[in-house]
DSSP file (Angstrom, degrees, kcal/mol; ACC not computed):
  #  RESIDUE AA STRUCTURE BP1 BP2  ACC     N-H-->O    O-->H-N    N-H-->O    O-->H-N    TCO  KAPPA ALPHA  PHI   PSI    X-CA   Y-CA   Z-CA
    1    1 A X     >        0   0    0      0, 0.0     4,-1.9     0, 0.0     5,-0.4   0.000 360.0 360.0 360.0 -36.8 -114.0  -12.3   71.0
    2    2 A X  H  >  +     0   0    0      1,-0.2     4,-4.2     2,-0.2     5,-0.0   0.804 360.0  55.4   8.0 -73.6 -116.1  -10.4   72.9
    3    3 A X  H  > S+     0   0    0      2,-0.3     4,-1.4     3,-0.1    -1,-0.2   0.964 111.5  53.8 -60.8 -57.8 -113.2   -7.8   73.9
    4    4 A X  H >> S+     0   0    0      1,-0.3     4,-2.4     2,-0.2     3,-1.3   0.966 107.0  51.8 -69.2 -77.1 -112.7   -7.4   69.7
    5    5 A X  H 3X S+     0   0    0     -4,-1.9     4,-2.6     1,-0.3     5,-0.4   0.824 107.1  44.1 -38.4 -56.7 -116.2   -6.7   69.2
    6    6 A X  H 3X S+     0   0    0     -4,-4.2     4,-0.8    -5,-0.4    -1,-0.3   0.869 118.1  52.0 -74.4 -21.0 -116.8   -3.9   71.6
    7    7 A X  H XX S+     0   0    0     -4,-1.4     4,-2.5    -3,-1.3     3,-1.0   0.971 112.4  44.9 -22.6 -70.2 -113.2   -2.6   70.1
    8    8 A X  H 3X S+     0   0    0     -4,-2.4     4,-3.0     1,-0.3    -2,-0.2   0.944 114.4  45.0 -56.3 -47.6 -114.5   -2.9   66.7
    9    9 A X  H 3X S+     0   0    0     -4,-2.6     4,-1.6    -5,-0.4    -1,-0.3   0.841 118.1  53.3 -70.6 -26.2 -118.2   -1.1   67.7
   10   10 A X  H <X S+     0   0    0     -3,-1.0     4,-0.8    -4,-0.8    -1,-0.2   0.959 108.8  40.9 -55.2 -70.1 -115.9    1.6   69.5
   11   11 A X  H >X S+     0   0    0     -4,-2.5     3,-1.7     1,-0.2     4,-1.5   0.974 113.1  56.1 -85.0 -30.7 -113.8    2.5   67.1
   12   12 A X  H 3X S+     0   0    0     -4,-3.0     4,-1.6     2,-0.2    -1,-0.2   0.762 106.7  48.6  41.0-102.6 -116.7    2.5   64.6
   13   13 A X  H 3< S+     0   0    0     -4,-1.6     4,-0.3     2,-0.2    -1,-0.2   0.298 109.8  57.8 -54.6 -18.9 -118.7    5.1   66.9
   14   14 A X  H <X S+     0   0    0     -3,-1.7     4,-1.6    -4,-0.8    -2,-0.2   0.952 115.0  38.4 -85.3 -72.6 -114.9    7.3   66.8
   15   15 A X  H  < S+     0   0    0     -4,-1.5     3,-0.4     2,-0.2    -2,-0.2   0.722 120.8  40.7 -73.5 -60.0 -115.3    7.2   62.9
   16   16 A X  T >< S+     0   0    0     -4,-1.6     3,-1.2     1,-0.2    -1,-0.2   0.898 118.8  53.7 -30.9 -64.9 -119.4    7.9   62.5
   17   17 A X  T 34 S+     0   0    0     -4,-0.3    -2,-0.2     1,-0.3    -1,-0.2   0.829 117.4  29.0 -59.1 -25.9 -118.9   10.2   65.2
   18   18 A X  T >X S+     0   0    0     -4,-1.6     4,-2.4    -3,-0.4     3,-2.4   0.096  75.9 131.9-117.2  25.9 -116.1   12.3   63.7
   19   19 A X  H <> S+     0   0    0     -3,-1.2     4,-1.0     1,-0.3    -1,-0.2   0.729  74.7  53.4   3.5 -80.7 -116.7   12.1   59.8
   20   20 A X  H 3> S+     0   0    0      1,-0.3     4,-1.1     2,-0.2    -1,-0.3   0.439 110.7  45.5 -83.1 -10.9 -116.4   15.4   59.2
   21   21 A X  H <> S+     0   0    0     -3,-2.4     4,-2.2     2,-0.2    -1,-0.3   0.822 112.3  49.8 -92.8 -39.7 -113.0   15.8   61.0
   22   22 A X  H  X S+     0   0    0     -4,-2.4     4,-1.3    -7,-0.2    -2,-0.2   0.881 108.3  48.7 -70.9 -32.8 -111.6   13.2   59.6
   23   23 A X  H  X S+     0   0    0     -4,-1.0     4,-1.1     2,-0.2    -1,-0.2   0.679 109.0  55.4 -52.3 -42.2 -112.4   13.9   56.0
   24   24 A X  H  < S+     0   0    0     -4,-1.1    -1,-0.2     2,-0.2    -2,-0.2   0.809 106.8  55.1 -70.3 -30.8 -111.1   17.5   56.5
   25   25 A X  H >< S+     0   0    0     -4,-2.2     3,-0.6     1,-0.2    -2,-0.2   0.772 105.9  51.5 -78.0 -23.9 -107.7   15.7   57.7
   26   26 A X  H 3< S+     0   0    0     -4,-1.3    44,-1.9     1,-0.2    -1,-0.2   0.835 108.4  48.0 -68.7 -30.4 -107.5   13.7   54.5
   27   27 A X  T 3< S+     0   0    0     -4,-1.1    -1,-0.2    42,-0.2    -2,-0.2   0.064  89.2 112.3 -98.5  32.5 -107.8   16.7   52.2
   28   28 A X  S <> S-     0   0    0     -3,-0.6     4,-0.8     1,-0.1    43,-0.3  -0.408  81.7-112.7 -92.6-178.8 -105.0   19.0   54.1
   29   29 A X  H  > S+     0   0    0     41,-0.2     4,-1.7     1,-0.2     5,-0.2   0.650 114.3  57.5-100.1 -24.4 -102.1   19.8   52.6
   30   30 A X  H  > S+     0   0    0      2,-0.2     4,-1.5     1,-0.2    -1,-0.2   0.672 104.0  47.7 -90.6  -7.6 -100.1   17.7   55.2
   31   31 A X  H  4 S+     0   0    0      2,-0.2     5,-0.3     3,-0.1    -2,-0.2   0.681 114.6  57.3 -92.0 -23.0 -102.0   14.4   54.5
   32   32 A X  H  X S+     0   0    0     -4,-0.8     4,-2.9     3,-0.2     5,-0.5   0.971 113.6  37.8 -67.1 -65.0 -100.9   15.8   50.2
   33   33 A X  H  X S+     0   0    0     -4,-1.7     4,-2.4     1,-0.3    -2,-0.2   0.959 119.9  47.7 -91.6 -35.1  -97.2   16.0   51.0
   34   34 A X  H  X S+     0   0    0     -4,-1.5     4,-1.2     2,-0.2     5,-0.4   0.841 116.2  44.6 -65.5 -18.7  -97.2   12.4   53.4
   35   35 A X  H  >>S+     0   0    0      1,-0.2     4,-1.9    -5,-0.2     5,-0.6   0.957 113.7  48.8 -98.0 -46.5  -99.1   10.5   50.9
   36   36 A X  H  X5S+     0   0    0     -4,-2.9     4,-1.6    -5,-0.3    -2,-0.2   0.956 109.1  54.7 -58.1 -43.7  -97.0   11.7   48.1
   37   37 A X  H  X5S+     0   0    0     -4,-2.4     4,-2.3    -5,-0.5    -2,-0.2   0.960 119.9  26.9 -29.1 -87.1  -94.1   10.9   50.0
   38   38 A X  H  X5S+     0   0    0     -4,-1.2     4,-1.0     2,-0.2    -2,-0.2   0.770 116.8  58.7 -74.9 -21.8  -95.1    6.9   50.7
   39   39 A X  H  X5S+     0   0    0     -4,-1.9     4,-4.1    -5,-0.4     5,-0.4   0.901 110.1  49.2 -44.3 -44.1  -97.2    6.5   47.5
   40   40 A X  H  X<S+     0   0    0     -4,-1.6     4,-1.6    -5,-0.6     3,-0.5   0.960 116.2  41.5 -57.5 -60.5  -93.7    7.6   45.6
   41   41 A X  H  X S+     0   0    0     -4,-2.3     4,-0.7     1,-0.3    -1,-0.2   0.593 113.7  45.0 -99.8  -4.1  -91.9    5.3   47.5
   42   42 A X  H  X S+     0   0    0     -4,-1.0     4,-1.9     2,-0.2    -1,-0.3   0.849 119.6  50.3 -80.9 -41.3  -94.4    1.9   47.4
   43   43 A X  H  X S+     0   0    0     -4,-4.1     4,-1.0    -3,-0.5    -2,-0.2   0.986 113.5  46.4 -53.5 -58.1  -94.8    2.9   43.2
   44   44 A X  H >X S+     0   0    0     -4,-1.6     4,-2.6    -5,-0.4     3,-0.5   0.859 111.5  48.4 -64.6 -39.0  -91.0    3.0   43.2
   45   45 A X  H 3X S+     0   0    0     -4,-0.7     4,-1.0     1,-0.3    -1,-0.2   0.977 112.4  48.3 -68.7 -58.7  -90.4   -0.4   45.2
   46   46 A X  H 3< S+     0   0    0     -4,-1.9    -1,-0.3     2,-0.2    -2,-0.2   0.424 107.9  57.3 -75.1   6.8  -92.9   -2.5   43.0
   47   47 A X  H X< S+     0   0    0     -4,-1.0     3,-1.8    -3,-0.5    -1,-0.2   0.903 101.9  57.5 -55.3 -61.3  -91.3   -1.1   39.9
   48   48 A X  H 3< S+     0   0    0     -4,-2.6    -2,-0.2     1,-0.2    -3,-0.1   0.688 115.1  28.7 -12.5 -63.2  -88.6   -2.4   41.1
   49   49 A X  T 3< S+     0   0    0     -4,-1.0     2,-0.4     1,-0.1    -1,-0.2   0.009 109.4  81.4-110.5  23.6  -89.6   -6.0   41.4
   50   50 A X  S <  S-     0   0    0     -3,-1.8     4,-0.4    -5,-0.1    -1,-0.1  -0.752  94.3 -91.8-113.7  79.1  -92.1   -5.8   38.6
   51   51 A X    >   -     0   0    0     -2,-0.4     3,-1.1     1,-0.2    -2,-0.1   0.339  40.3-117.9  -8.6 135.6  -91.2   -6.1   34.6
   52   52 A X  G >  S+     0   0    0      1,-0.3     3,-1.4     2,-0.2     4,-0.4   0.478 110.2  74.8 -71.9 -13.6  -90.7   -2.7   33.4
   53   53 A X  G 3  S+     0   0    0      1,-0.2    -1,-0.3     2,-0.1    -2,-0.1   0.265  94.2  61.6 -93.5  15.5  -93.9   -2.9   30.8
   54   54 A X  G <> S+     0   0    0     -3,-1.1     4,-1.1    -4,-0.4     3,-0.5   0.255  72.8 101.1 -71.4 -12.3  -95.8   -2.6   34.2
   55   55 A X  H X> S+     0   0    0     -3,-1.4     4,-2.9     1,-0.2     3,-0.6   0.909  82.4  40.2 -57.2 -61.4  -94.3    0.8   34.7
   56   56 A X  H 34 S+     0   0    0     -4,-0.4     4,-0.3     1,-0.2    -1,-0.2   0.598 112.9  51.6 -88.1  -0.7  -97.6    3.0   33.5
   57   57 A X  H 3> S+     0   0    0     -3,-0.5     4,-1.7     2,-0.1    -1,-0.2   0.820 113.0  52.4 -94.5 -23.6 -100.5    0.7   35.2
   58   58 A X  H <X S+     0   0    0     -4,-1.1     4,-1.4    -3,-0.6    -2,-0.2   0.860 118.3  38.3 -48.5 -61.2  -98.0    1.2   38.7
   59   59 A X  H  X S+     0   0    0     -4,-2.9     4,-1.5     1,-0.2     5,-0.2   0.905 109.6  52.0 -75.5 -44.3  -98.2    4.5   38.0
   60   60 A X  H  > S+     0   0    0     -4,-0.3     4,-0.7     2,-0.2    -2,-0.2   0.742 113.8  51.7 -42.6 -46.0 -101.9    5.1   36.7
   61   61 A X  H >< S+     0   0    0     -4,-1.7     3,-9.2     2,-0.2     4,-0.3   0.835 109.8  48.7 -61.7 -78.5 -103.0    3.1   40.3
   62   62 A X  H 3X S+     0   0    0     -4,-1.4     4,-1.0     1,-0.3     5,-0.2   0.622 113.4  49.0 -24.7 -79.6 -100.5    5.8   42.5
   63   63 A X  H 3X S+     0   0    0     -4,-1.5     4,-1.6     2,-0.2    -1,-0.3   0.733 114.0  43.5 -30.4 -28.2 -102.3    8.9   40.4
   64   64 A X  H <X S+     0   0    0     -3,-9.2     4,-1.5    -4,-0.7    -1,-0.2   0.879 119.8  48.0 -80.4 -63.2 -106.1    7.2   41.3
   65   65 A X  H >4 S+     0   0    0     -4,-0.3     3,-0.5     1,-0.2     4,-0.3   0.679 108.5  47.6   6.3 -80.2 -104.5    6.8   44.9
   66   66 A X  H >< S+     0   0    0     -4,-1.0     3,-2.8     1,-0.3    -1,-0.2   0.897 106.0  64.7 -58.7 -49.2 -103.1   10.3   45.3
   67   67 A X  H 3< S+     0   0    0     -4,-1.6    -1,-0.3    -5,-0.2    -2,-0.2   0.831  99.3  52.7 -52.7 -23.9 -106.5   11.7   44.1
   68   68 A X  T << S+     0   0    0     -4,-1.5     2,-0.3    -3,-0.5    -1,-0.2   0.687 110.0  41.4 -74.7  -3.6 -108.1   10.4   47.0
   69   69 A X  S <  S+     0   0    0     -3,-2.8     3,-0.3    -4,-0.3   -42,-0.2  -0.839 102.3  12.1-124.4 167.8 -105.8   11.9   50.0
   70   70 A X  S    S-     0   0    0    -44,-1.9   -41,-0.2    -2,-0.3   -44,-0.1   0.121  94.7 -63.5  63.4-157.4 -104.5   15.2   50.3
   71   71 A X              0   0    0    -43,-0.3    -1,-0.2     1,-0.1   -42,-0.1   0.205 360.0 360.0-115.0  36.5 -105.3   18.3   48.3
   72   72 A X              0   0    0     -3,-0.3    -2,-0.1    -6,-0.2    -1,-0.1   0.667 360.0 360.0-132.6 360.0 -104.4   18.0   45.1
């Protein structure tokens, strides 16, 4: 377990260390058109297999979702 810990405290010390970079890479316009991409298609798949009177909480999550990635 070791080996996993100093992983874990590693990548950690990657994340801490680079906040600001990473933060800038969630609100670009290319992290907007991939997460609208696989949010559409994860909404569309549990529609799918979900009773249709689920349709607008499915959709209402994706929309909290979206706000959080990209830039829009």
């Amino acid at each position: 377990m070791s080996g996993f810990d100093d992983l874990a405290k590693k990548a950690g010390d990657l994340i801490n260390d680079n906040k600001d970079k990473i933060q800038d890479a969630l609100k670009s316009e290319q992290a907007e058109g991939i997460s609208d991409q696989v949010l559409g298609a994860v909404g569309d798949a549990v529609k799918k297999i979900t009773p249709d009177e689920h349709d607008g909480k499915i959709d209402d999550v994706r929309a909290n979702i979206d706000k959080s990635v990209g830039n829009e």
